[in-house]
N, CA, C and O atoms as a GROMACS GRO file, in nm:
protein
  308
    1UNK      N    1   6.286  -1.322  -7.653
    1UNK     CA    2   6.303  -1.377  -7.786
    1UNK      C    3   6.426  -1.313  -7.848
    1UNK      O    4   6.440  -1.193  -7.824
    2UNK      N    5   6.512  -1.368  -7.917
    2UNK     CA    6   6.659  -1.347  -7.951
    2UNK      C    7   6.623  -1.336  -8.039
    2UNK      O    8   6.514  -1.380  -8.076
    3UNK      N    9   6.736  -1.242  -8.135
    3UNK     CA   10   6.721  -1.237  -8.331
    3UNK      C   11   6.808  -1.305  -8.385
    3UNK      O   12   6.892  -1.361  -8.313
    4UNK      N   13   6.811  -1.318  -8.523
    4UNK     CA   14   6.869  -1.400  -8.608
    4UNK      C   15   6.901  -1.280  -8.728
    4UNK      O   16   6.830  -1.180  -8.742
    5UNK      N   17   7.020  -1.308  -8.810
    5UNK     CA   18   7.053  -1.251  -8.927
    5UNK      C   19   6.970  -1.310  -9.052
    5UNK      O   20   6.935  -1.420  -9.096
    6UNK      N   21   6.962  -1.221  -9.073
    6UNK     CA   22   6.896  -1.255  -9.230
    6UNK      C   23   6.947  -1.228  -9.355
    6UNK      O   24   6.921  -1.109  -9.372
    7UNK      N   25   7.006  -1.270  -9.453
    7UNK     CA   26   7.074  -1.188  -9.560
    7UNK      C   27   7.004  -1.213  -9.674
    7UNK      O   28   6.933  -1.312  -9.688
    8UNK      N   29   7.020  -1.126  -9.760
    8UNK     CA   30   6.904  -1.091  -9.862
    8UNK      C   31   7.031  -1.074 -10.038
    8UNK      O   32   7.147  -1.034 -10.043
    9UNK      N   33   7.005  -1.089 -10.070
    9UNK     CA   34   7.048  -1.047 -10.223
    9UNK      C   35   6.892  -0.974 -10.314
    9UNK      O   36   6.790  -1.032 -10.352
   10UNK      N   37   6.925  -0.850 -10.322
   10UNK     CA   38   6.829  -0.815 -10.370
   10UNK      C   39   6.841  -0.737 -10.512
   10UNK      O   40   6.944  -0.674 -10.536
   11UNK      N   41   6.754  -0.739 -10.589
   11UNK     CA   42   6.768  -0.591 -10.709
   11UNK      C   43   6.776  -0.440 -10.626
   11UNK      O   44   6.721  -0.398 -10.524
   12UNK      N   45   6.876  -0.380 -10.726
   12UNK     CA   46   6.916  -0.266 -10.698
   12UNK      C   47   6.839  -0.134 -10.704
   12UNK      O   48   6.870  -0.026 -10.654
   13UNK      N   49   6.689  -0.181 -10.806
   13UNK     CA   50   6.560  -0.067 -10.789
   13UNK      C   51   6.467  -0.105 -10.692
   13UNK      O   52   6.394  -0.014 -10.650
   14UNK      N   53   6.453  -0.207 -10.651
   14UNK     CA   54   6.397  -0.311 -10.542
   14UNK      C   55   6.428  -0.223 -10.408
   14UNK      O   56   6.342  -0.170 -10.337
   15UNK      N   57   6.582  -0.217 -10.386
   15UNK     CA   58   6.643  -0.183 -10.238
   15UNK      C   59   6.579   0.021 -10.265
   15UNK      O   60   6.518   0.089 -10.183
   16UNK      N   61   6.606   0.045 -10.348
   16UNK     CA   62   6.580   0.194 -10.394
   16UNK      C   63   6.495   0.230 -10.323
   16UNK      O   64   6.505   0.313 -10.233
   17UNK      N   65   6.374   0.155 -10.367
   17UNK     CA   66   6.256   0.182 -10.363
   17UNK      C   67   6.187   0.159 -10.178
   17UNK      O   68   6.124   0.225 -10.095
   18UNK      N   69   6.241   0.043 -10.188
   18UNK     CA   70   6.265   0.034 -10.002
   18UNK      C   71   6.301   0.128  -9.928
   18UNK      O   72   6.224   0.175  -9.845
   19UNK      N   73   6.377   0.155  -9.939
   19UNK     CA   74   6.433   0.319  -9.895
   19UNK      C   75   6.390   0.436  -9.903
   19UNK      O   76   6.405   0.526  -9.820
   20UNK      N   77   6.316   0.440 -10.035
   20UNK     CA   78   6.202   0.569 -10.044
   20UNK      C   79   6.121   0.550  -9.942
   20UNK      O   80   6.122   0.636  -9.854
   21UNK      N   81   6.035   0.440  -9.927
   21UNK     CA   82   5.921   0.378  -9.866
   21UNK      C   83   5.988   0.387  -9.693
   21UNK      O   84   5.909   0.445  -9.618
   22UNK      N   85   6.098   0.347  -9.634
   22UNK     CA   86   6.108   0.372  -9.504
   22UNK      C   87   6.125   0.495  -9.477
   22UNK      O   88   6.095   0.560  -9.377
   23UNK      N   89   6.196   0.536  -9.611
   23UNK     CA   90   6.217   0.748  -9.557
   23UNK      C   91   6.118   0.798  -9.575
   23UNK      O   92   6.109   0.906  -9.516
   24UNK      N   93   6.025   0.768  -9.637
   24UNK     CA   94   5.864   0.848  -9.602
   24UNK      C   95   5.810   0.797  -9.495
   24UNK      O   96   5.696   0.843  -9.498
   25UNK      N   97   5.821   0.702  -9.359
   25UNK     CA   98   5.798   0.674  -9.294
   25UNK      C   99   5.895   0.694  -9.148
   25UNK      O  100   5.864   0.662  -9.033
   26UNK      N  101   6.047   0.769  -9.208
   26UNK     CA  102   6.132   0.778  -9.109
   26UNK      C  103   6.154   0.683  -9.006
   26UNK      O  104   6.135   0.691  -8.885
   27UNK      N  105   6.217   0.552  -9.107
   27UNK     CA  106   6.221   0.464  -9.049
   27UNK      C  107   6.360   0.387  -9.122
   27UNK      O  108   6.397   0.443  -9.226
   28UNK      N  109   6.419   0.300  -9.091
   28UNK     CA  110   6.503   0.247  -9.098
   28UNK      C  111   6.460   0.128  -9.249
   28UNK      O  112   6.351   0.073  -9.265
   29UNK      N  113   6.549   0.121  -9.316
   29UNK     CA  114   6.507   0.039  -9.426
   29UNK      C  115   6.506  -0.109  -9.381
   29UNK      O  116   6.438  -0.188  -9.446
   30UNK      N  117   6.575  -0.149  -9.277
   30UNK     CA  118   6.587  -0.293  -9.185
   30UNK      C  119   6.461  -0.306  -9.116
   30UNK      O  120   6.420  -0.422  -9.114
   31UNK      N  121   6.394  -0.230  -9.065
   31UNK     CA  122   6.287  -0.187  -8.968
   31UNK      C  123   6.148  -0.216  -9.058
   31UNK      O  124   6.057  -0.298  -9.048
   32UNK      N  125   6.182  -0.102  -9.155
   32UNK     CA  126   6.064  -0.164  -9.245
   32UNK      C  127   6.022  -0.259  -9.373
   32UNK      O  128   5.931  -0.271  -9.454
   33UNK      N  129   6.130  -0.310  -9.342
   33UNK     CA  130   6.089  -0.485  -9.402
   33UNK      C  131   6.091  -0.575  -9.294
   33UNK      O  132   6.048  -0.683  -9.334
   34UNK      N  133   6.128  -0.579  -9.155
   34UNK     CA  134   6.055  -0.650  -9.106
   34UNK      C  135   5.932  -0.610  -9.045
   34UNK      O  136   5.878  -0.706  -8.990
   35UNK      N  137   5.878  -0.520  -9.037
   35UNK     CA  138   5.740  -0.467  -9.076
   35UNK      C  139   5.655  -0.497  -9.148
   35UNK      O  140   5.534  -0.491  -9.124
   36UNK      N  141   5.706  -0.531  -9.246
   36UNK     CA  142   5.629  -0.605  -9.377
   36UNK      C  143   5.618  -0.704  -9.350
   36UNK      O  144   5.503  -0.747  -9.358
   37UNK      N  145   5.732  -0.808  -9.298
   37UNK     CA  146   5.721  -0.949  -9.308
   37UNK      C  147   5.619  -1.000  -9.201
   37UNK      O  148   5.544  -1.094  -9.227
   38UNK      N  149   5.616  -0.926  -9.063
   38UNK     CA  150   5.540  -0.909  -9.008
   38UNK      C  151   5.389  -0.899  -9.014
   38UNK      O  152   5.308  -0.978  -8.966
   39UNK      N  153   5.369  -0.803  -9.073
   39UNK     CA  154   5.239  -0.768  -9.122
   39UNK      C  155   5.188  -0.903  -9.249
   39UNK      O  156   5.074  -0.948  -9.260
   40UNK      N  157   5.300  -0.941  -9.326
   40UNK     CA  158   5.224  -1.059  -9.420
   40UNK      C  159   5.232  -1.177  -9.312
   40UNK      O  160   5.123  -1.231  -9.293
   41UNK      N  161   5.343  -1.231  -9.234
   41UNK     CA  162   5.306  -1.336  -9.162
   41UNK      C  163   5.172  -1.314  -9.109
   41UNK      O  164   5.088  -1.403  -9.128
   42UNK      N  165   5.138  -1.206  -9.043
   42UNK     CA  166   5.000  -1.198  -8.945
   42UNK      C  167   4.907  -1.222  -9.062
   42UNK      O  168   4.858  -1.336  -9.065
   43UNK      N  169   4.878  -1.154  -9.145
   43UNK     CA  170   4.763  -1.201  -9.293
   43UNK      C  171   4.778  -1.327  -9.287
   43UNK      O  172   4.701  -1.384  -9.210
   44UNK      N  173   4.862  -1.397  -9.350
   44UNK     CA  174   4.840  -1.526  -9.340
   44UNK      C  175   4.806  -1.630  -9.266
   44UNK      O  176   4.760  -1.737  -9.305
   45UNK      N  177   4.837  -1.583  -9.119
   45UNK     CA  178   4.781  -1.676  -8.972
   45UNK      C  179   4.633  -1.634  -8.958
   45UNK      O  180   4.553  -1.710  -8.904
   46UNK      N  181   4.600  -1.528  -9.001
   46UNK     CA  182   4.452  -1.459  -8.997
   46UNK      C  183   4.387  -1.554  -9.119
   46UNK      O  184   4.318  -1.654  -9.096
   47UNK      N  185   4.416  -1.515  -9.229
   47UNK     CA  186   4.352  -1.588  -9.320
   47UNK      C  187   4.324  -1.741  -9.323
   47UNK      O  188   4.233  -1.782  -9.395
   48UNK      N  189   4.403  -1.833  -9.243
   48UNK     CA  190   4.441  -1.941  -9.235
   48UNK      C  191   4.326  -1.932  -9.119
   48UNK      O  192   4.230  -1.997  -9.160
   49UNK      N  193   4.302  -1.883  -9.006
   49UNK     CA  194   4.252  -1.959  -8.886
   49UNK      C  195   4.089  -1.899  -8.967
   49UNK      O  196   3.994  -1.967  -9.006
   50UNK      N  197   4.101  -1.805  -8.969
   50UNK     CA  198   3.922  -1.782  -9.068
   50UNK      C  199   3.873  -1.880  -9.152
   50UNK      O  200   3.755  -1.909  -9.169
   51UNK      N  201   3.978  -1.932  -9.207
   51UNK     CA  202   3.958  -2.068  -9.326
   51UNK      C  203   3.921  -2.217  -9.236
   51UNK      O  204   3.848  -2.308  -9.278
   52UNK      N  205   3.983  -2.213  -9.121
   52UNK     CA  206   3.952  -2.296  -9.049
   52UNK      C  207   3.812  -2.318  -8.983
   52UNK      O  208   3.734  -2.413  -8.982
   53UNK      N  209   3.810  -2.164  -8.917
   53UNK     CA  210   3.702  -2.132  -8.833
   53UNK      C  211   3.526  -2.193  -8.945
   53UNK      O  212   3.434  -2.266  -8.908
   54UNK      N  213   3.549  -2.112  -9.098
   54UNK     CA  214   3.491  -2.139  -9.173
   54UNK      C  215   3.455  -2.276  -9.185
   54UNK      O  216   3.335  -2.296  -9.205
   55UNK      N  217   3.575  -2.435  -9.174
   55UNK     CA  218   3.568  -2.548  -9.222
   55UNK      C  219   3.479  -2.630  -9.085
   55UNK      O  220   3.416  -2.735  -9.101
   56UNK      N  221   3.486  -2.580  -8.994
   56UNK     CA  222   3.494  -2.588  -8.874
   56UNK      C  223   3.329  -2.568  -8.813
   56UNK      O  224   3.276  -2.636  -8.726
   57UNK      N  225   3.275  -2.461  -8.882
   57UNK     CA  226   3.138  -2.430  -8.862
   57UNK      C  227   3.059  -2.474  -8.962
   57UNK      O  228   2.938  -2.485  -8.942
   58UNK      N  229   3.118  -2.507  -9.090
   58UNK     CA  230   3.050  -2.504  -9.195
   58UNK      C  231   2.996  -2.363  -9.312
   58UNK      O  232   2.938  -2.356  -9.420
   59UNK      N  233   3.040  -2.292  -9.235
   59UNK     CA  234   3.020  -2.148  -9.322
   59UNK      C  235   3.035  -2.135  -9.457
   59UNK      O  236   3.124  -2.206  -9.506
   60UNK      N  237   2.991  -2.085  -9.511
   60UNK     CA  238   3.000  -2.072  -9.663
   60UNK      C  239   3.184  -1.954  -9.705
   60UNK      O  240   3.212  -1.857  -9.633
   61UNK      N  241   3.243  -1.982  -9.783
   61UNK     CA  242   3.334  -1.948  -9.766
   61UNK      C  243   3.338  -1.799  -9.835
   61UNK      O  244   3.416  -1.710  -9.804
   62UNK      N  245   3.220  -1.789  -9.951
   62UNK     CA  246   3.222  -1.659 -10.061
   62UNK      C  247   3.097  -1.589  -9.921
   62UNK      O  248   3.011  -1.643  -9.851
   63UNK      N  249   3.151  -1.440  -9.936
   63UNK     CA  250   3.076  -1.383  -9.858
   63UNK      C  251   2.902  -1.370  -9.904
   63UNK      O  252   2.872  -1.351 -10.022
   64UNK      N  253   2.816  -1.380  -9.814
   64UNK     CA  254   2.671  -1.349  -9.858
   64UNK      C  255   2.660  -1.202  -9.880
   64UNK      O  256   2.702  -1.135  -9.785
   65UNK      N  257   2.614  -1.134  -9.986
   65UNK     CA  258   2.572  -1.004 -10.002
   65UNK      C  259   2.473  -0.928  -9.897
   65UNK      O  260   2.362  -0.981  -9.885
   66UNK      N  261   2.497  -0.818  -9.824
   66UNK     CA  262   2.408  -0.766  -9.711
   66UNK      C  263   2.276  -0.775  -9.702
   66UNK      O  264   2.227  -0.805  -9.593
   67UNK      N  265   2.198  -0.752  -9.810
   67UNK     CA  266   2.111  -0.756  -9.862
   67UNK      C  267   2.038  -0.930  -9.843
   67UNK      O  268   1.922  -0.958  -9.810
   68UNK      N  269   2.103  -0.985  -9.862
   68UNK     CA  270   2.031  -1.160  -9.827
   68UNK      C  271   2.048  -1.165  -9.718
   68UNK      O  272   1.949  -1.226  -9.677
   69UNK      N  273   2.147  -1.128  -9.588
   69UNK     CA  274   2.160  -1.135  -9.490
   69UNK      C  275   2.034  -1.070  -9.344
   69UNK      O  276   2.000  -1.096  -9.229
   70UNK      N  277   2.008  -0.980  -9.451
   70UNK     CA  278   1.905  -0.859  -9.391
   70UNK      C  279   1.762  -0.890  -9.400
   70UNK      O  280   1.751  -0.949  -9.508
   71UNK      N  281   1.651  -0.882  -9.348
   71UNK     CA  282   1.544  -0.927  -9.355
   71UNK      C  283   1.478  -0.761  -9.398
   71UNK      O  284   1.561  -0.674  -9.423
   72UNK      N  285   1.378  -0.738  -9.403
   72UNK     CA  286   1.266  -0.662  -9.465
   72UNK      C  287   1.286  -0.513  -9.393
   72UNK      O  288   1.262  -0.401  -9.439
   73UNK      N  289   1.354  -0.562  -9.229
   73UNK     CA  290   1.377  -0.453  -9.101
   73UNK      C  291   1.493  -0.399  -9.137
   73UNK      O  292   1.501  -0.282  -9.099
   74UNK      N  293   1.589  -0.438  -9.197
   74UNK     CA  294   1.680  -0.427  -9.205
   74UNK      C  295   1.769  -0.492  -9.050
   74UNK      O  296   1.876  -0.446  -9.010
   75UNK      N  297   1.710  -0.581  -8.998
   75UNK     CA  298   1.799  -0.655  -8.887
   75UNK      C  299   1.785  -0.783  -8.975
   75UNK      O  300   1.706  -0.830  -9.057
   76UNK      N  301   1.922  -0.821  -8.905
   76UNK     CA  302   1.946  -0.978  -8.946
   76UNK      C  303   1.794  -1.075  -8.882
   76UNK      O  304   1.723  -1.056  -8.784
   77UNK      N  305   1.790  -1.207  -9.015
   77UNK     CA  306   1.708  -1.274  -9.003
   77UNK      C  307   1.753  -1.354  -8.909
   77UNK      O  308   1.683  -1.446  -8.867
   0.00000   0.00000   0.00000
């Protein structure tokens, strides 16, 4: 897989702050924004196929509280 340039115009406390955040991580300020972008693309393909998986089974989408889930044993009903 080949890379591509990306160019950014950003605020100047914005980039600052980026830089704090990769130097506490000793990392490259390029490195760790695509780290980030990374990490939100994956959230979103996660969140998206769960939403599916959900439409898909019929699942209820708001989580059930443990407690309704649990029978008297405390094992699932």
């Amino acid at each position: 897989m080949g890379t591509d340039v990306l160019s950014l115009r950003i605020d100047g406390e914005l980039l600052d702050r980026l830089r704090t955040h990769a130097a506490r991580r000793d990392m490259a300020v390029q490195d760790y924004v695509v780290r980030l972008l990374r990490r939100n693309d994956f959230d979103e393909r996660f969140r998206t196929a769960v939403e599916e998986t959900e439409r898909l089974t019929h699942w209820p989408t708001s989580p059930t509280p443990a407690s309704h889930r649990l029978g008297a044993t405390g094992r699932p009903r």
